[in-house]
C-alpha positions in Angstrom: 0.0 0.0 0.0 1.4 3.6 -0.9 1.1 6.2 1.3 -1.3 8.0 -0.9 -3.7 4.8 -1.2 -3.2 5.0 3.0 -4.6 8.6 2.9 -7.4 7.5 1.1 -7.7 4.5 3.7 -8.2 7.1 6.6 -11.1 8.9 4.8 -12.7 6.2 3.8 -12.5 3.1 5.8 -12.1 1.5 10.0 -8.6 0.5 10.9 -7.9 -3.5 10.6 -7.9 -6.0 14.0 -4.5 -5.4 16.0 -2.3 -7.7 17.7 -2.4 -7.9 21.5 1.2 -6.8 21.0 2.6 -3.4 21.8 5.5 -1.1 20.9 6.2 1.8 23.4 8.0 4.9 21.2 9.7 8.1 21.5 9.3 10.7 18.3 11.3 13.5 17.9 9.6 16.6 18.3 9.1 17.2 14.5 7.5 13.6 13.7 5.5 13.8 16.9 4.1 17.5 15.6 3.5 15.7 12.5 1.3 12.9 13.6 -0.7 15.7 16.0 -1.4 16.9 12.7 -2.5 13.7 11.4 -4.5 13.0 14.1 -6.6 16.3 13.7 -6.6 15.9 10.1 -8.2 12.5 10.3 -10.4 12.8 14.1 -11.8 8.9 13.6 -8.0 7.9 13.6 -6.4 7.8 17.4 -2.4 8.7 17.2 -1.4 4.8 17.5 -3.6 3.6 14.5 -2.0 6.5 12.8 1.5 5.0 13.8 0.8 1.2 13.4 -0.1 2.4 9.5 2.4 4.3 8.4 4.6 1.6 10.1 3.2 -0.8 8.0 2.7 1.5 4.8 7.2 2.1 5.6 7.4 -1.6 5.8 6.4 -2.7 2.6 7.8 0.2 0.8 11.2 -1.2 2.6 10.6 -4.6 1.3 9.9 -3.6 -2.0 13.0 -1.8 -2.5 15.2 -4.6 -0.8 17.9 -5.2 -3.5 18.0 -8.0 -6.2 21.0 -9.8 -6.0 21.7 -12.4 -8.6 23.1 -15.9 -7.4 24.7 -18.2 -9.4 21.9 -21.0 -9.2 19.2 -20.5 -11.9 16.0 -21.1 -10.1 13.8 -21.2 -13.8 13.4 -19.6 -17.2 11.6 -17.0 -17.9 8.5 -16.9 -21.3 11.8 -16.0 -23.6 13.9 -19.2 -22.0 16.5 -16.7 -20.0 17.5 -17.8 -17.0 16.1 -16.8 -13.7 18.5 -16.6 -10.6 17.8 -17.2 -7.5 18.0 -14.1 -5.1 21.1 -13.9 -2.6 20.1 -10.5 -1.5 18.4 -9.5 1.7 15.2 -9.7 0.4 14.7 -14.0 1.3 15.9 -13.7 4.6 13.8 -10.9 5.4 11.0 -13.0 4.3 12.4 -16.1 6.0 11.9 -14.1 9.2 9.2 -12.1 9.0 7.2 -15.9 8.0 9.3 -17.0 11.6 7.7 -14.4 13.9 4.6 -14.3 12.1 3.9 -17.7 13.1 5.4 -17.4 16.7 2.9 -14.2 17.0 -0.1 -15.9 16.0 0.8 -19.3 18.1 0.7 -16.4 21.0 3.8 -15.6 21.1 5.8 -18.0 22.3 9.2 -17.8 21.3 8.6 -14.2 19.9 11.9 -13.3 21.9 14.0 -16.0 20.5 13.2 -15.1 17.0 14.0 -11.7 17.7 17.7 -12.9 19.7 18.0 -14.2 15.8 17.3 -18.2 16.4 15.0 -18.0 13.4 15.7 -19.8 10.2 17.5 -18.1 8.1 16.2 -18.4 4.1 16.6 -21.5 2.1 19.2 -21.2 -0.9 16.6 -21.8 -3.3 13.9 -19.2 -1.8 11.4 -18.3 -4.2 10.1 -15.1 -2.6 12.3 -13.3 -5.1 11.4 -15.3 -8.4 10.7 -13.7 -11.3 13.3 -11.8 -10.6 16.3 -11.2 -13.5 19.7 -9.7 -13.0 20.1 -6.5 -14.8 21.7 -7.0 -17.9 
C-alpha cells in the first residue's frame, strides 16, 4: 500500500484488527508534531492507529525496494527461455523471518523473543520469494 492509497484509507475506511502486541515509542519533536497533525486531520483515527499504518505503509515500501541480487543458481526460465536466478540478496531472509515471527505471533507468542535474539531460520538457498526476478543485464 502507498502512502497516498493510506490517505485515502483514513477517509474512507475503520482501521484493521490489531495484535495484542505493543510497541512503546519516543518521536522527535518534528515527527510527533506531525502525527498531532495527522490526528486532527483525520479525528476517527487515534495517534497509534496513525502510527501502526504508516509503520506498516514504511514496511512494505522497505521490502519492495530490498535489492535484487543475482546468485549463481538458476531457479527457472523465464517466457523467452532466459535464465532466472535465485535471489542472494536481503530480500529471502527478510521473508524467511518475518514468516518466523509471524507464526510465533499468531501461536501467541511463544518464542517471539528467540526469534528476535535471531534463532530463526535463516532463508533457504533456493527461496522463491524473489522469483521472477532477472539480474540487470
Amino acid at each position: 500500500m502507498s502512502f497516498k492509497e493510506l490517505l485515502e484509507s483514513w477517509r474512507e475506511t475503520a482501521a484493521a484488527p490489531r495484535t495484542a502486541s505493543t510497541f512503546a515509542v519516543r518521536l522527535p519533536l518534528d515527527e510527533a508534531a506531525q502525527l498531532a497533525a495527522l490526528a486532527e486531520m483525520f479525528p476517527g483515527r487515534a495517534p497509534e492507529q496513525l502510527i501502526t499504518e504508516l509503520l506498516g505503509a514504511a514496511l512494505k515500501e522497505l521490502a519492495a525496494t530490498m535489492p535484487y541480487v543475482a546468485g549463481k543458481r538458476v531457479i527457472s526460465t523465464d517466457e523467452q527461455g532466459d535464465p532466472i536466478y535465485e535471489d542472494v540478496g536481503p530480500t529471502p531472509r527478510f521473508m524467511a523471518l518475518t514468516r518466523a515471527h509471524r507464526r510465533s505471533l499468531e501461536a501467541g507468542g511463544k518464542g517471539a523473543a528467540r526469534a528476535a535474539r535471531g534463532a530463526a531460520p535463516r532463508a533457504p538457498k533456493s527461496a522463491k520469494s524473489s522469483a521472477g526476478r532477472r539480474p540487470k543485464r
